[in-house]
C-alpha positions in Angstrom: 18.0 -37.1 63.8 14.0 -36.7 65.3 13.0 -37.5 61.9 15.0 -40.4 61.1 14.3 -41.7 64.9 10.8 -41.2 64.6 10.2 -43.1 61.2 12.1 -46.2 62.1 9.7 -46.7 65.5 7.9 -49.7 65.6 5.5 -49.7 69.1 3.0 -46.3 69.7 5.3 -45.6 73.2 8.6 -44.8 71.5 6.9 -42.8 68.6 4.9 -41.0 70.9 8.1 -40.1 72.8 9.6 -39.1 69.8 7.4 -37.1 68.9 6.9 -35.2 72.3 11.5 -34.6 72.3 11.0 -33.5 68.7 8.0 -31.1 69.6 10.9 -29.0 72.2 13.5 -28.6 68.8 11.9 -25.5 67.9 14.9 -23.0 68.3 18.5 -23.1 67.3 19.3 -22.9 70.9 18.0 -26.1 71.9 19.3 -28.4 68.9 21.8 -29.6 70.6 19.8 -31.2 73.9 17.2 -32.3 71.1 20.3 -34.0 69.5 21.6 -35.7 73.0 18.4 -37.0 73.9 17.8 -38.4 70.9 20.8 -40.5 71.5 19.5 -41.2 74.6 16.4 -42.3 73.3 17.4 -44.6 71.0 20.4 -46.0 73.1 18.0 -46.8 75.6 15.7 -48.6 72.9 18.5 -50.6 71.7 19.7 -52.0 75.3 16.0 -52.9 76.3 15.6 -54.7 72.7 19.1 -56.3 73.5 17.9 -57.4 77.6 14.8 -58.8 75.9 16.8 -61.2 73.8 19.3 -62.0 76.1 16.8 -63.0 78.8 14.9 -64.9 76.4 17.9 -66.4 75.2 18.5 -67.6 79.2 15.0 -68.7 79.3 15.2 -70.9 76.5 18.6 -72.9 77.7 16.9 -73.3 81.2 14.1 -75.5 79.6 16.5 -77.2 77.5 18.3 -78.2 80.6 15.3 -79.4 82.2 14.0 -81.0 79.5 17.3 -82.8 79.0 17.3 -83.9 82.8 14.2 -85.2 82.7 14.0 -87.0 78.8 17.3 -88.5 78.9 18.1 -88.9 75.1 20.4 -92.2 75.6 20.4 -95.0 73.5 21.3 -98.6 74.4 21.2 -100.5 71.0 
């Protein structure tokens, strides 16, 4: 799970993260917590990624609604 999670990072936070959970699976003992916050880890990755592009998203209707309001695109031939 570590492994996979730490190959697919793309920014230095995340990977050094990774790396720092996956540095505490050293015993059989503890697979399971390295397991869960893996998942946590990556959940948390995906819903920031998924807030960025949502507010993005909101940003980019806003100016299209101002810039609607103030260039009306009416045509009186």
């Amino acid at each position: 799970m570590f492994r996979f999670a730490y190959a697919n990072q793309n920014t230095a936070s995340a990977s050094a993260t990774c790396a720092e959970a996956a540095s505490c699976c050293t015993s059989r003992s503890s697979a399971y917590n390295c397991i869960v916050m893996g998942a946590i880890m990556m959940a948390s990755i995906i819903i920031f990624r998924q807030i960025t592009i949502i507010v993005i998203s909101i940003l980019v209707l806003v100016l299209l609604a101002i810039l609607s309001c103030v260039t009306p695109t009416r045509c009186d031939c």
